[in-house]
N, C-alpha and C positions, 0 to 999 in steps of 0.2 A: 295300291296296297304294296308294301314292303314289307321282305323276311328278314325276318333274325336267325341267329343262330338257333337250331332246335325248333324253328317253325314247322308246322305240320300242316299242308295244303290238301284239303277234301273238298275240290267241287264241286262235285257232285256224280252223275255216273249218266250210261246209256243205257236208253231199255226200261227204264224204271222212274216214270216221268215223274216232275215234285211241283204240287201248286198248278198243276195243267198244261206244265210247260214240256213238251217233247223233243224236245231239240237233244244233240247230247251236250254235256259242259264239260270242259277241261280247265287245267292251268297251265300257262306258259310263266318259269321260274327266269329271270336273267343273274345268273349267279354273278354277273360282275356289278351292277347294282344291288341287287337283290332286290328288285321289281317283280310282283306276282301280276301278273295281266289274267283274270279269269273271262274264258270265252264262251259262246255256245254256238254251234253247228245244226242246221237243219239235216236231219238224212232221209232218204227214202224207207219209212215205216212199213209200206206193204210187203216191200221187196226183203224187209229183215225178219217180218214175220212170216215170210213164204221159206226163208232160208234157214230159219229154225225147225220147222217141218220139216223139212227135206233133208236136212242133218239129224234128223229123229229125235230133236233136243223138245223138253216139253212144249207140248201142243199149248198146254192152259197158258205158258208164258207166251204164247205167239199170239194164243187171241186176249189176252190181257193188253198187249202191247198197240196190237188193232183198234179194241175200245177207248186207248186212254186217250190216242188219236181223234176219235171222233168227241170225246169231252174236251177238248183243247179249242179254247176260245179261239179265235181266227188270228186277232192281233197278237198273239203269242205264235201263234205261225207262220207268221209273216214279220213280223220286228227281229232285224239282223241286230246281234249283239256282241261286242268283239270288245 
């Protein structure tokens, strides 16, 4: 993928899984091509929903986060994407 000028990159986001997929997604821009490379990252889910507790941030988003995990097909769990 390549930017233009006034291109707008939305890959997606962490915590808020799309299609089943948990991983988090990013974009890496290379301004000197202007090459978008969109990635995704596996994190540790339990440990982020323990840490949203613990920071008193809502509970319902800790265990939404919990569940989405256990509906996440396996091979979306495990296929590295870069």
């Amino acid at each position: 993928m390549y930017a233009k000028a006034g291109t707008v990159v939305c890959p997606g986001n962490v915590g808020k899984p799309q299609k089943g997929d948990t991983r988090a997604s990013y974009a890496v821009i290379n301004t000197e091509t202007d090459k978008v490379d969109l990635r995704k990252v596996e994190y540790d889910i339990e440990q982020t929903a323990n840490e949203i507790i613990r920071r008193g941030l809502s509970e319902a988003s800790a265990t939404k986060l919990q569940r989405s995990n256990l509906n996440t097909p396996k091979e979306l769990k495990t296929t590295p994407q870069s």
